[in-house]
VEXKOL-651172 format. One line per 2 residues: number of its first residue (from 0); for each residue z, x, y of N, C-alpha, C, O. Coordinates in pm, 1 decimal. Example, Ala and Ser with C-alpha at 12.3 -4.5 7.8 and 13.67 -1.06 7.14 Angstrom:
2
0 = 780.0,1319.0,-569.0,780.0,1230.0,-450.0,780.0,1320.0,-330.0,846.5,1423.6,-331.9 | 708.0,1285.0,-225.0,714.0,1367.0,-106.0,787.0,1290.0,3.0,803.9,1340.9,113.8
//
This chain:
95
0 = 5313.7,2892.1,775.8,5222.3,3002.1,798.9,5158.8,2987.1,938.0,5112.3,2884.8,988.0 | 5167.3,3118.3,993.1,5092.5,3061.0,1159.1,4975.2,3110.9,1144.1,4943.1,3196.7,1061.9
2 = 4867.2,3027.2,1270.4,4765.0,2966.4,1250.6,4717.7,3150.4,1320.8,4796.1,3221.4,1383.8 | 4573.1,3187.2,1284.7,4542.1,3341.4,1318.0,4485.7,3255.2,1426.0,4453.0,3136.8,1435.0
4 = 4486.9,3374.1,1515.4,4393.7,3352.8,1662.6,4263.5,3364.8,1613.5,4238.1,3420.1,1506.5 | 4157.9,3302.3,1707.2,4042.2,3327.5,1720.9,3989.9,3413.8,1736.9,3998.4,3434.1,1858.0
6 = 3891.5,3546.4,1659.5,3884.2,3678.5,1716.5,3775.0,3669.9,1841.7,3744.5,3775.6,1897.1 | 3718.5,3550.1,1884.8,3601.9,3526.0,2012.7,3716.0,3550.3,2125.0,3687.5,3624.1,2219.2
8 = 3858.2,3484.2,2117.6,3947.8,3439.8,2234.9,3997.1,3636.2,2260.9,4000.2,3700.3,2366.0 | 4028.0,3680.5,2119.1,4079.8,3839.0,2201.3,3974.3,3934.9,2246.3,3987.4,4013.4,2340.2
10 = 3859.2,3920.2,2164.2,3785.0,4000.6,2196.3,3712.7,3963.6,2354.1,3636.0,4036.4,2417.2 | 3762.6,3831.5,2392.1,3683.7,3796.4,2561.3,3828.8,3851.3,2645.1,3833.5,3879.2,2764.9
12 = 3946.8,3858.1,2544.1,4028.9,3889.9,2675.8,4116.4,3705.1,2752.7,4193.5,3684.9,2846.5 | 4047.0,3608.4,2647.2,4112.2,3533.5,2714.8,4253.5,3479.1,2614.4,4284.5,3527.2,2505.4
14 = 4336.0,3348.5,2698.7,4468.3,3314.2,2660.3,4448.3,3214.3,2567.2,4531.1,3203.5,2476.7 | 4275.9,3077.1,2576.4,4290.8,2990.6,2502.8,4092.1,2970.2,2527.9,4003.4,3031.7,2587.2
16 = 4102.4,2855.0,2447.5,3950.3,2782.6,2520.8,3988.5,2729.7,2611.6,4095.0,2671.3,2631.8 | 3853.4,2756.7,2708.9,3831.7,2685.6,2840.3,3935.9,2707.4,2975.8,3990.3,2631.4,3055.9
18 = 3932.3,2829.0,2958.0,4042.7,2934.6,3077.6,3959.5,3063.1,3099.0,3951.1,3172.5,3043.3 | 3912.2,3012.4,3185.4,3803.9,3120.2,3258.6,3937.5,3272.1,3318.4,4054.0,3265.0,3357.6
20 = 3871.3,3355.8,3303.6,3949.9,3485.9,3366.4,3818.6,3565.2,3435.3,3699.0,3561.5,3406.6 | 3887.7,3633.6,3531.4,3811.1,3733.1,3581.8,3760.7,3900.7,3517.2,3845.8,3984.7,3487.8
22 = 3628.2,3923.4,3505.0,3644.7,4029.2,3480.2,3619.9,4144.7,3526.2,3515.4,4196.9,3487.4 | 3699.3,4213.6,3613.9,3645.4,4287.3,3744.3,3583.0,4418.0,3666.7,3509.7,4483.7,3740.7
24 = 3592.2,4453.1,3576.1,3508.9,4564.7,3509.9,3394.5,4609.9,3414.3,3349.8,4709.5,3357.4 | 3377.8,4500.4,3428.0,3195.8,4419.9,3362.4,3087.3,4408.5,3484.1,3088.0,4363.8,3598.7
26 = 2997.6,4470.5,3400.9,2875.6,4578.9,3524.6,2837.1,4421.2,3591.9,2820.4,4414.3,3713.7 | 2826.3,4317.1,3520.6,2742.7,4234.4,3634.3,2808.6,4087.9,3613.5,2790.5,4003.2,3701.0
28 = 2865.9,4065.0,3526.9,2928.6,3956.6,3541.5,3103.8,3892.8,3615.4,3200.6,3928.2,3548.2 | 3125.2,3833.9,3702.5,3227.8,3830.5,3737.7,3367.3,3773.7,3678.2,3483.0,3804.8,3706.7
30 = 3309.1,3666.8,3573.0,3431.0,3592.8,3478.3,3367.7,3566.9,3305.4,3260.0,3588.4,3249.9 | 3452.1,3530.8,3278.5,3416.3,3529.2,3120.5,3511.5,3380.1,3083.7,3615.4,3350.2,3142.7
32 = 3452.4,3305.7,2981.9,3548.6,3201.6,2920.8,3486.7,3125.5,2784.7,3380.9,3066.2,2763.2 | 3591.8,3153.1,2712.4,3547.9,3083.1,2529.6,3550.7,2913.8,2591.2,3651.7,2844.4,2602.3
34 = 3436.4,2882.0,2619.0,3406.5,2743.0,2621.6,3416.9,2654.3,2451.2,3361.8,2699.5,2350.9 | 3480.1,2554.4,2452.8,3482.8,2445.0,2338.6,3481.3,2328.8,2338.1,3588.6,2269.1,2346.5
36 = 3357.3,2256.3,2327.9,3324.9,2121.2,2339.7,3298.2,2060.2,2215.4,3184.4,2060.7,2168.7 | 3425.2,1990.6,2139.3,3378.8,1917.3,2048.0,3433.1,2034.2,1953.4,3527.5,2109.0,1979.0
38 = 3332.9,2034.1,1809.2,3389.4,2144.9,1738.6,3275.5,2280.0,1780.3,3262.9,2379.2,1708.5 | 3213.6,2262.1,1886.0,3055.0,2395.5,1905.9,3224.3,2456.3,1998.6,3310.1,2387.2,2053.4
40 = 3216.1,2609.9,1981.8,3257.4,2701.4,2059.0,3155.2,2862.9,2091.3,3086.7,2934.3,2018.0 | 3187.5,2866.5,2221.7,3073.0,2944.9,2269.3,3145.7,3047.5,2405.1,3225.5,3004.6,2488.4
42 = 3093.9,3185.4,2397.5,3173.8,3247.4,2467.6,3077.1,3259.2,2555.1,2963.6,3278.4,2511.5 | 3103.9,3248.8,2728.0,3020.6,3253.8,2821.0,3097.7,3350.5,2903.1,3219.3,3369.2,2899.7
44 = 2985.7,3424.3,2996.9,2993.3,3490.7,3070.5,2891.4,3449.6,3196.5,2769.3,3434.5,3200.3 | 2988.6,3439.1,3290.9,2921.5,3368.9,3443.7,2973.3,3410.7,3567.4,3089.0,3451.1,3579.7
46 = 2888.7,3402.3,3663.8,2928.0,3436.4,3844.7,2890.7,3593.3,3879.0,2957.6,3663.0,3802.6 | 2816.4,3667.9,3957.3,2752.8,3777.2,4013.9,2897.3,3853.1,4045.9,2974.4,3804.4,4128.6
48 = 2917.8,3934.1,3998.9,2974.8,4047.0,4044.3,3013.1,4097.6,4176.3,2937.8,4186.5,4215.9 | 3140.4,4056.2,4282.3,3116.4,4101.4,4408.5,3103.3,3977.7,4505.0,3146.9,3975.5,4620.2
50 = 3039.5,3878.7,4443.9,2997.1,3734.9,4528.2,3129.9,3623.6,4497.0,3180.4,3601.1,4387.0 | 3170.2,3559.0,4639.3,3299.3,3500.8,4669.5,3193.2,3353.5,4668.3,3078.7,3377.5,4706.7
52 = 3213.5,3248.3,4639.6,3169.5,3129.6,4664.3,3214.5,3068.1,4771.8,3308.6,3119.6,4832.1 | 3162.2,2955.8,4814.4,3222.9,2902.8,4979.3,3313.0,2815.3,4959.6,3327.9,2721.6,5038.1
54 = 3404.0,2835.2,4827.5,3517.0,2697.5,4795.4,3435.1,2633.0,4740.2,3318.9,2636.1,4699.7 | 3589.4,2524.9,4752.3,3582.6,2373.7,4758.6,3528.3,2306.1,4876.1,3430.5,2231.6,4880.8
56 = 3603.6,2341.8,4967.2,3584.3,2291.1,5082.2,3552.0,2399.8,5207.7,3640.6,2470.2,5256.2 | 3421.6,2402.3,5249.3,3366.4,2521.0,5313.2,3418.3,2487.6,5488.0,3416.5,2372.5,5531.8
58 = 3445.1,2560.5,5540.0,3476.2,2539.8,5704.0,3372.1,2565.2,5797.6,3333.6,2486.4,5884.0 | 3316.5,2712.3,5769.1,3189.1,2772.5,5836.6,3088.6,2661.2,5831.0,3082.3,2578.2,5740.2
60 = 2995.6,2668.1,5956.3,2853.3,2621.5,5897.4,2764.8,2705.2,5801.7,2674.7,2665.4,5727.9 | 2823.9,2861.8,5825.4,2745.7,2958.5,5668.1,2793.5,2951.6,5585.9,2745.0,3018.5,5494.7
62 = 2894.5,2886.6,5559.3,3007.2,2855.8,5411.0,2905.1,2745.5,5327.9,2848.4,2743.2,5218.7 | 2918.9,2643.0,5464.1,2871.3,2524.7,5443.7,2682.7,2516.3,5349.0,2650.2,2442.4,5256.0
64 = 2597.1,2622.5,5422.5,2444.7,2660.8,5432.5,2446.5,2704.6,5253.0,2364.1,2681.8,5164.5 | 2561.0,2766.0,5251.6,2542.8,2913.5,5117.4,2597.2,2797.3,5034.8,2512.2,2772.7,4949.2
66 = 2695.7,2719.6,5023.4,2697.9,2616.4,4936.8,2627.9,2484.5,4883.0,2644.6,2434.8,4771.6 | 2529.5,2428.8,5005.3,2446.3,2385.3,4958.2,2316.9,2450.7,4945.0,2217.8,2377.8,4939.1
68 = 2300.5,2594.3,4938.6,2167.1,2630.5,4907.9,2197.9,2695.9,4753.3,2098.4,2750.9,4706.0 | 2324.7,2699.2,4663.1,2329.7,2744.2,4621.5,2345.3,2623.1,4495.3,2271.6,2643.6,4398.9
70 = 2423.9,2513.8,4488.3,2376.0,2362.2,4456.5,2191.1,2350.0,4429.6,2129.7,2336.6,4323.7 | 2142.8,2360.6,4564.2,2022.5,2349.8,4502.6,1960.9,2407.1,4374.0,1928.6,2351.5,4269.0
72 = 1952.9,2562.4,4422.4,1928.8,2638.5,4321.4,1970.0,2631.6,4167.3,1895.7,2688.2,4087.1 | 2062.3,2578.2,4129.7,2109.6,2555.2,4040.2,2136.7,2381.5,3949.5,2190.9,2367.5,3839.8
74 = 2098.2,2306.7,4009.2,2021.4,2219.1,3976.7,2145.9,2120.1,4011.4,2162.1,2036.0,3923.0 | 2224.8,2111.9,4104.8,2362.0,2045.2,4105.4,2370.1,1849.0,4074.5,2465.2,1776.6,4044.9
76 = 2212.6,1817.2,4100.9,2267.0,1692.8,4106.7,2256.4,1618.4,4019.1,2245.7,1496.0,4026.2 | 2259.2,1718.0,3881.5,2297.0,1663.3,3749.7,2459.9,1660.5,3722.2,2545.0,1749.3,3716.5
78 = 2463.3,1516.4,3707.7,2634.6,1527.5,3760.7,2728.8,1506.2,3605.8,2845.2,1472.0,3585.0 | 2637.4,1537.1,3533.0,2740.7,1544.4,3381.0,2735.7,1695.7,3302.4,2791.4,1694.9,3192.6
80 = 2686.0,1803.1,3337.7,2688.2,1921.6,3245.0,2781.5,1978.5,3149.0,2902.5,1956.2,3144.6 | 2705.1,2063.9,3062.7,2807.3,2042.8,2909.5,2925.6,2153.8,2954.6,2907.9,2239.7,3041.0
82 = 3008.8,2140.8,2903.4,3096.6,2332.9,2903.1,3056.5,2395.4,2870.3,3102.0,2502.5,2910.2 | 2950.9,2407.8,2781.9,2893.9,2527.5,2731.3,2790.0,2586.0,2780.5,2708.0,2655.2,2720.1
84 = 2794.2,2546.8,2936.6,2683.0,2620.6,2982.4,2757.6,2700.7,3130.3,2868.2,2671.0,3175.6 | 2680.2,2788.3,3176.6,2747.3,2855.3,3300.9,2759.7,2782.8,3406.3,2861.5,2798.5,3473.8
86 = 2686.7,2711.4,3436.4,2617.7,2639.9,3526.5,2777.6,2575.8,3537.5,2849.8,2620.1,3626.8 | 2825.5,2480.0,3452.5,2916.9,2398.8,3448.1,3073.2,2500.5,3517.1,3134.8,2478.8,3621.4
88 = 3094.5,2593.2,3428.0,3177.9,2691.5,3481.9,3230.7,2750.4,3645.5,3337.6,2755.5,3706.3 | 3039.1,2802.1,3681.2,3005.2,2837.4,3797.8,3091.7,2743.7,3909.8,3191.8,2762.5,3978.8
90 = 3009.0,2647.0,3891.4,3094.9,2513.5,3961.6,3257.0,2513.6,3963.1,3342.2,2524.4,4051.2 | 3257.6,2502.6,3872.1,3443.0,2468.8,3862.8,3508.8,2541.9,3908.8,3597.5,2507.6,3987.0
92 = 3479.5,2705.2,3864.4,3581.9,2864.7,3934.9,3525.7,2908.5,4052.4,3596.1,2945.9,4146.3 | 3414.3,2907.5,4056.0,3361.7,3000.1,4209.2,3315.7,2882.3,4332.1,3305.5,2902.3,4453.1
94 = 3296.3,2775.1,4267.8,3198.1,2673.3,4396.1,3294.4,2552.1,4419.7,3263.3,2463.0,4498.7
//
């Protein structure tokens, strides 16, 4: 007997847990992803609409400015955050 999908995974539009996708037609959010840590699963929605992050690796000195002012803001130098929060996400797809 095969196993039913998750109705959190179709109704976000995504392929599995923890596979962020873009969602260019959602008024304010830019990505969406069924986060699953452990047995807690949680569907998040994260990143401003329109706003490109400065990478991985920024070249500009305004790449450079907007990435660490944006670290700050967001509390970066907690260096273990859960998946189930945006914060953690943010980081990984856009920063």
């Amino acid at each position: 007997m095969a196993k039913k999908k998750d109705p959190r995974l179709e109704r976000a539009g995504v392929s599995g847990y923890n596979k962020p996708k873009r969602t260019p037609k959602h008024p304010t959010k830019s990505h969406v992803v069924v986060a699953k840590e452990g047995d807690k699963i949680k569907l998040i929605r994260f990143g401003q609409q329109g706003v490109r992050g400065a990478g991985k690796n920024p070249q500009t000195k305004k790449d450079k400015a907007r990435r660490k002012s944006y670290y700050a803001r967001h509390n970066a130098q907690d260096k273990n955050p859960s998946k189930l929060s945006a914060r953690y996400w943010s980081h990984k797809v856009k920063w």
